[in-house]
N, C-alpha and C positions, 0 to 999 in steps of 0.2 A: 515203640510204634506210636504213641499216645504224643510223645512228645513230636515226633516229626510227623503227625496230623496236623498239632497245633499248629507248627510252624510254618507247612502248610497255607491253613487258612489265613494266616497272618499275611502274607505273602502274596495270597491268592488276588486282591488289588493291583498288583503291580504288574502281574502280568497282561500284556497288548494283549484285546481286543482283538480278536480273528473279524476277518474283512466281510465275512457271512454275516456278524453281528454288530458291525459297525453303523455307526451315528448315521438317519437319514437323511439328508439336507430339508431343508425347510422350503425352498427356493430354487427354482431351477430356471436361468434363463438360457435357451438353445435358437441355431437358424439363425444365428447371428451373426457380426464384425467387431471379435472381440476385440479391442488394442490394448495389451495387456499393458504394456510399455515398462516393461523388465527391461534387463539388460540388451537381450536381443531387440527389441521390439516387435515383440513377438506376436500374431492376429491368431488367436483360433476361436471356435465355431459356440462354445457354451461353457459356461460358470455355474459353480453349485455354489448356495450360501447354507449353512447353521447357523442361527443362532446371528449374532455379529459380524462372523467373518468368512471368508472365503474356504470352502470346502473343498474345491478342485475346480482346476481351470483346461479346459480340452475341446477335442472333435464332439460333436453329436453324441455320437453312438457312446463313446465311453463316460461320459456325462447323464446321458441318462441312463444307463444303466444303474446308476446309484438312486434314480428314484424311490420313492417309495410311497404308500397309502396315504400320507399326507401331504406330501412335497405339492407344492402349488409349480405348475408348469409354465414359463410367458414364453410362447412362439415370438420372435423380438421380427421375423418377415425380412430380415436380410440388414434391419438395423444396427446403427453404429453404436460399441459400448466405451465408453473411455470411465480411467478414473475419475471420481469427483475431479472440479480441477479448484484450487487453492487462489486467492490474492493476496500477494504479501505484506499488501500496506490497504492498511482503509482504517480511519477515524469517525465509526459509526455511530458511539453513542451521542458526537457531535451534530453529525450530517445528519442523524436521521430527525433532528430537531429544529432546522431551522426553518423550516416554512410550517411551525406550529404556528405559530402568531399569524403570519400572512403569506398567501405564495409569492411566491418571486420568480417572475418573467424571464423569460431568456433574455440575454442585451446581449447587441455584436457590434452595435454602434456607441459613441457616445452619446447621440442625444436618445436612443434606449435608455441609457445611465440617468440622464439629466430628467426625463420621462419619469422615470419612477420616481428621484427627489422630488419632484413639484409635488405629485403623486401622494408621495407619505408627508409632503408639508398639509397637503389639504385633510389629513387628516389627525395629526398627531397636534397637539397642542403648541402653542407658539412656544419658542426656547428649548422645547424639547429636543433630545438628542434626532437624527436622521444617521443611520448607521448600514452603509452599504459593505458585503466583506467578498473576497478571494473573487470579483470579476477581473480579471487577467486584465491587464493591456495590451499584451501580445495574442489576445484573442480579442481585439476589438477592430473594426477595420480602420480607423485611422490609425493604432499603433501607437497609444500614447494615453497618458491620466487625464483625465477631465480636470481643468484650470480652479485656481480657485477662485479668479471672476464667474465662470461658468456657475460653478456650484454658487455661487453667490447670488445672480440672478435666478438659478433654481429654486432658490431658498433661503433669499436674505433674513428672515428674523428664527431660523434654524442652525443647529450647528450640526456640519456634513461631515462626517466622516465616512471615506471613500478606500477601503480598505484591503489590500494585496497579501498581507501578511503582517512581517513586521516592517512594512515601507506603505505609506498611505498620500492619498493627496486630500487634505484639510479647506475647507472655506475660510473668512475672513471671523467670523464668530467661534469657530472650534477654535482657528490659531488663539484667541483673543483670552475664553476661559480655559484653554489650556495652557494660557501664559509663555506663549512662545512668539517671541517676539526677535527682534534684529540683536539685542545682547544675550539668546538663549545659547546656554553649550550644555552637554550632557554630561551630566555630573555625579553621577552613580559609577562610575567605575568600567561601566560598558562601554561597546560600541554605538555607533549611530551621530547620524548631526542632520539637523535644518538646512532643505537647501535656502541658499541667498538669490538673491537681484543681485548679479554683479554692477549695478548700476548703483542700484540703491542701497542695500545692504538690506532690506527688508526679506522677509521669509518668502519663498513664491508658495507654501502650500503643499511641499512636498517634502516629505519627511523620512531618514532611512536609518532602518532599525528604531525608531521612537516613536512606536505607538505607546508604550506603556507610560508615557509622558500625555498622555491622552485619556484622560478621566469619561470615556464615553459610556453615558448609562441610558440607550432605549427605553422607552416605554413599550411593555410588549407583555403579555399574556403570562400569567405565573402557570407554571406545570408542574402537575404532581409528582410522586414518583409512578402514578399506578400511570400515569401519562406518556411517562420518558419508557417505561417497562413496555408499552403496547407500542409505541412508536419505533423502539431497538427492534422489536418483534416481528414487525410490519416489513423493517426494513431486512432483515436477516432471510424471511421466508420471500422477498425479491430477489434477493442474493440466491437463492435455493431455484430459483427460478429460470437465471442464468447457467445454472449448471454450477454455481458454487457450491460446494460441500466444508470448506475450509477458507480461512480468514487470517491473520496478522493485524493487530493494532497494532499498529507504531506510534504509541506516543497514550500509552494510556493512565489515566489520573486514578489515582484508590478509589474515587467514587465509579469509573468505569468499571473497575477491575470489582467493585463490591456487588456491582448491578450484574455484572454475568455472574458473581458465583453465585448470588441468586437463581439466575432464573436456569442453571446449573442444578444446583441443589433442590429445584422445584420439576428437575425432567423436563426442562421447555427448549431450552440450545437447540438448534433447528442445523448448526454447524459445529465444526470444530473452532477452537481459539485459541492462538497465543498470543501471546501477552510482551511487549518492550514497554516496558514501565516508565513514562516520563517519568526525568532527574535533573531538576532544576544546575543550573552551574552557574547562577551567582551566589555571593556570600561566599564564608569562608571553607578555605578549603576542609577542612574537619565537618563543616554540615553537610557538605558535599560528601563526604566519605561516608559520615554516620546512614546519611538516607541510601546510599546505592547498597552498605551493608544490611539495610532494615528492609528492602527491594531482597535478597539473599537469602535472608529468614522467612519471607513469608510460602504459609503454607504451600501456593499453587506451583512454589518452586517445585515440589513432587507431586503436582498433579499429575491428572491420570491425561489419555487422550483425548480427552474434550477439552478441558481449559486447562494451560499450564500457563508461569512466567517462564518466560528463554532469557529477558534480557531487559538493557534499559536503551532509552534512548533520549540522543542530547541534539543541539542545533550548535552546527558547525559556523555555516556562514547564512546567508540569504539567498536570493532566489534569482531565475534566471525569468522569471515571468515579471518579477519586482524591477530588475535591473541591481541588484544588490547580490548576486554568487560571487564568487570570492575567486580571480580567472590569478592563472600566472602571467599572463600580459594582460596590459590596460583595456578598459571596455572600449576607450572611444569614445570621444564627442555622442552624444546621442540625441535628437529630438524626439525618439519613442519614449527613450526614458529618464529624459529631462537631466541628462549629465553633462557636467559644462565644465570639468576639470580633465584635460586628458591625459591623465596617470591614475585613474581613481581606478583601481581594480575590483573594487567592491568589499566588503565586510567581514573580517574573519571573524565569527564571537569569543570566540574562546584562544587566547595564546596559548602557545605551543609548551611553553613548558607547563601550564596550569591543566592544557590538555593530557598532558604524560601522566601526570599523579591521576589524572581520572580514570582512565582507561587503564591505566596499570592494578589501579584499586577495583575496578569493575574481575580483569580478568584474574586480578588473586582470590574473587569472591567466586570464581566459576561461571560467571555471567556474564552472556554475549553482548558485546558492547557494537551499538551501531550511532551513527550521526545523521543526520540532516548534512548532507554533503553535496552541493551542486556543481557545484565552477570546480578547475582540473588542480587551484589552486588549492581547495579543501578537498578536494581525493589526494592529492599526493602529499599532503601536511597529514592527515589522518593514517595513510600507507606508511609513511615516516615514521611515524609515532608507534605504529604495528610493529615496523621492524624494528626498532628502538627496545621497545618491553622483550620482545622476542629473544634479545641475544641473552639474554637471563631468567626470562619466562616463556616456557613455549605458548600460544595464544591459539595455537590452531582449536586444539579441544573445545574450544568457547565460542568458535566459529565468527573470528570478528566478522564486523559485516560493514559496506558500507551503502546509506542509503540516498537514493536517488542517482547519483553518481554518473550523471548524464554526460558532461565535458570530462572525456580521459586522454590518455594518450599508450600509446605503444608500450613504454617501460609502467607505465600505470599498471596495465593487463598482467603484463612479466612478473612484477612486484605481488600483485594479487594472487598469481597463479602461486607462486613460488610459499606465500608466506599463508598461504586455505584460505585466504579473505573469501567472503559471500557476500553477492551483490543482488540490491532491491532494487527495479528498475519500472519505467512503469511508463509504458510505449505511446497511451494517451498522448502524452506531453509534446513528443515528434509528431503526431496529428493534426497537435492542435497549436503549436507553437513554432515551428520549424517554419513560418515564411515570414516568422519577425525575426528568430534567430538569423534566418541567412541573409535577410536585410541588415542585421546588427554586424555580425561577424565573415559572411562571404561563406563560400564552398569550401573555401580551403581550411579553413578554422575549426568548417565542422565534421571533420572527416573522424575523429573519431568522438564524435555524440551516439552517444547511446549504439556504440560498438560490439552488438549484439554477437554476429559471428564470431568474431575474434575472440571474443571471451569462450564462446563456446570450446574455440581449438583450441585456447589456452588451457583447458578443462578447468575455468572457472564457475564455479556452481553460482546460475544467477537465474534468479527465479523473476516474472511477471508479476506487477501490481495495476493499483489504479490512482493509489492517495487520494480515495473519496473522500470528499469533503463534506460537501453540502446537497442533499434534495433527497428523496426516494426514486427509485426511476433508473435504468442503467444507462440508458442514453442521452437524460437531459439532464444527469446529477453532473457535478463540479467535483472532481473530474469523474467524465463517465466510467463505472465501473463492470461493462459489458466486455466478458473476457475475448468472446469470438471476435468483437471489434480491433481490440489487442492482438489477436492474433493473426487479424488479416493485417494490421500495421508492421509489425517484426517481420511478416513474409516478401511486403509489397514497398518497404519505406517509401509508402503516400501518406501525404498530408493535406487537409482543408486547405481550401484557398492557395495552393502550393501547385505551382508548374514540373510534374518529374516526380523523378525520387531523389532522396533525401540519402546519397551512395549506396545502390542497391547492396554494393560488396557486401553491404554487412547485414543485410538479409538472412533471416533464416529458414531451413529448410520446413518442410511440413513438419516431420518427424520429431526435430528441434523445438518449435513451437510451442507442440503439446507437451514435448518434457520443461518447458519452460512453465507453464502451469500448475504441474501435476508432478511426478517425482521430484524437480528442485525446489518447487514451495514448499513440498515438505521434509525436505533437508532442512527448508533453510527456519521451518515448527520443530526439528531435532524430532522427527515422527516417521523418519523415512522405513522405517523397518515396521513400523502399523501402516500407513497408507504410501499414495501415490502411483502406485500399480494396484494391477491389479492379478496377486500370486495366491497359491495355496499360503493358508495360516492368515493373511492379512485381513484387516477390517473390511468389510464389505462396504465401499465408499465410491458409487461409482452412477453413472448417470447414462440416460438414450437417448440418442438424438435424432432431428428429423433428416440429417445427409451425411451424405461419408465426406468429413473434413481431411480424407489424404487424395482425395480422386476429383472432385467436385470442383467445377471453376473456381480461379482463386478469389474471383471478388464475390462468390457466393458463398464465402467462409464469414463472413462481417455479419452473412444473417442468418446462422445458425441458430436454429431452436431446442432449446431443452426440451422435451416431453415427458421425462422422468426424471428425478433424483435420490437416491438411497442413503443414508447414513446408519455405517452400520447393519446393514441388511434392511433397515425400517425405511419406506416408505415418506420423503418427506414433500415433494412436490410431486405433483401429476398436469400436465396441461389440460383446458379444459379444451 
């Protein structure tokens, strides 16, 4: 008898908890419009939280009944609850810095552009660098770089640099200490070249893929770290304010990745974060392998849900706002984007078989591999390369990805669907660029840009971003990262300054939308079984807004307000 007490008490742990004395919830919000956005998408009326995470999800009545003497009650008055909702690309430790030094005006024009050069000549010391970066020309209304006459009268005893990414338009004094002149070719091994005067042979000023041939060094305000820390901060509890609860760096440097697990390790993260590790791909192949293997080892690889690494990420071609993506038919003559060879398809960075060993080295390490992919050229060189590693490594577990991924086509989709590819996409872009695309390329060219539908039927997991860049602010940052504005763009294919839609075909539904922010982001964080619904057991991640974005006119979805947002059951924004 003595022994089977003992064993008993031993025991006595493991057995469940009867439902009489089960855990209280902490949290009860009821009177609501819950959208859980499970499988079904399924609405019901009130959410219990404990502690972190979701404690049951139902009617009224069965919901509260699990109250108890401490459970705080929020009447939510007939309020809509959606999950937190995620963006899958944003480079914040970047953007939340660059109007430390000085703010920076909107420009939609060029002489907005030429404005501010005069502007920072009057105040920056003679010779000193002038450094403007990521003002679109496809969001300018003339539709083109600023000359480097232009900038020259701007700022003749300055050197301008006028900067898109890696394609820039230079004045007469950058060209000059940057030693680029009518005998310049690029001689590292990359891509990129000078354009010419086909008259003259002289450079016009415009340069593709070779900024790094561009020694530009501002004069501009040193920042601490205790500066860059309150500035990340600043800009995270904005994001919190949109209704973000969840993020994706794409493209982040060890000094990135060291400042979150800072403020990680100090309880300040105001969201969730993962991690694509920029992975340089010049030099030799072997440093290239060592560092995506050294990306592999590091700790955050087993991080928990707030910060993890998933993955790395590389630059395939250039840009469609540059005039450098990388298209399978030629761009075209162009006067937006100063192209004057008509076969010039744009910029692949990396060749294809240099590409194979990387991607193949990434998915033997278990690490999601994504690109910098624009033009249909670098989607389906990259898809190639998927299927390529695949007939002898399966890839799907690693969820390649590909990013941006704007210009596709029909078998692109197929190929995607077929082989788990996961797509970062990021709706801004068609808002704000779609009436210089369809000036560059016509209607018919862009039938499948940013082929939202279609991907969805092909059940390809493709999550909403922003690729913020530069400002604090959701609406005036570069590119703005206001998800509800994203989501009236995926529903409405409208764009600024743009007559119509942009093929509504591929329109998405309401329903579609929200799982475009919210369950596929966090497929695409490998977090889908802690967030993105909102189910029994899951992290309590989830936000209230001031209208029902499934019933509400559709052009009153762009101005959606957060009023609350939760991480984890806690409390992180409240409107005031």
């Amino acid at each position: 008898m003595r022994a089977f007490l003992s064993l008993f008490v031993l025991l006595l742990p493991l057995v469940p908890k009867s439902s009489a004395v089960a855990a209280e919830p902490d949290l009860i919000f009821h009177n609501g419009k819950i959208v859980t956005v499970d499988r079904e998408f399924s609405i019901q009326q009130a959410l219990a939280i404990q502690g972190e995470r979701i404690l049951a999800v139902g009617s009224n009545a069965d919901i509260l009944k699990t109250r108890g003497e401490k459970t705080r009650v929020v009447d939510l008055k007939g309020k809509m609850v959606l999950p937190g909702l995620i963006d899958s690309h944003v480079h914040p430790t970047s953007a939340c810095m660059t109007e430390f030094d000085h703010p920076l005006p909107d420009m939609e024009t060029i002489q907005d552009v030429l404005d501010y050069v005069k502007a920072r000549a009057k105040v920056v010391p003679e010779g000193s660098w002038i450094v403007l970066r990521q003002v679109f020309i496809t969001r300018l209304r003339e539709q083109r770089y600023p000359t480097r006459q232009e900038l020259d009268v701007a700022a003749p005893r300055h050197p301008v640099l006028y900067s898109t990414g890696p394609d820039a338009s230079l004045n007469s004094l950058a060209l000059k200490l940057s030693k680029i002149d009518r005998d310049f070719k690029v001689s590292d091994g990359g891509a990129g070249y000078a354009e010419k005067d086909p008259k003259t042979g002289e450079p016009t000023g415009i340069l593709r893929n070779c900024t790094r041939y561009v020694r530009a060094d501002p004069l501009t305000r040193e920042a601490s770290e205790t500066d860059r820390a309150q500035r990340l901060l600043e800009l995270f509890h904005d994001y919190n304010s949109v209704g973000l609860t969840g993020i994706i760096d794409r493209d982040a440097s060890g000094s990135a990745v060291s400042r979150y697990e800072k403020l990680h390790a100090n309880k300040k993260l105001p969201l969730r974060i993962a991690i694509s590790h920029s992975v340089g791909t010049s030099g030799t192949m072997e440093k290239i392998q060592k560092d995506i293997r050294k990306v592999a080892e590091h700790p955050l690889r087993k991080g928990d849900a707030m910060l993890r690494i998933v993955g790395i990420k590389t630059y395939l071609d250039g840009g469609m706002l540059t005039g450098s993506a990388y298209m399978r038919q030629p761009w075209g003559k162009s006067t937006i984007y100063s192209i004057t060879d008509p076969q010039y398809r744009g910029l692949l960075f990396i060749p294809r078989e240099r590409l194979t060993q990387i991607v193949r080295t990434t998915v033997e390490e278990g690490l999601q591999f994504t690109a910098h992919s624009v033009g249909d050229g670098a989607v389906h060189t990259l898809l190639d390369t998927y299927e390529e590693i695949n007939r002898k490594t399966p890839i799907a577990r690693t969820r390649p990805c590909l990013t941006h991924s704007n210009f596709m086509s029909k078998e692109a989709i197929e190929k995607a669907a077929k082989l788990g590819v996961v797509i970062d996409i990021q709706p801004a872009w068609l808002y704000l660029d779609a009436r210089t695309l369809e000036a560059q390329f016509g209607k018919d060219r862009l039938r499948y840009f940013q082929p939202l539908r279609s991907l969805f039927a092909a059940g390809v997991v493709v999550g909403g971003g922003s690729d913020h860049m530069q400002k604090i602010g959701s609406l005036r940052a570069i590119n703005p990262y206001n998800p509800w504005l994203g989501m009236w763009i995926t529903q409405t294919r409208r764009a600024r300054w743009f007559e119509g839609q942009l093929h509504p075909e591929e329109a998405l539904s309401r329903e579609q939308a929200i799982r475009f922010y919210t369950i596929n982001n966090a497929k695409l964080m490998f977090l889908e079984e802690q967030i993105g619904s909102l189910e029994k057991g899951k992290l309590a991640d989830l936000i209230v807004l001031d209208r029902d974005v499934l019933t509400c006119k559709i052009d009153d979805v762009k101005d959606t307000q957060c009023l609350e947002a939760y991480l984890g059951g806690r409390r992180v924004y409240q409107k005031n």
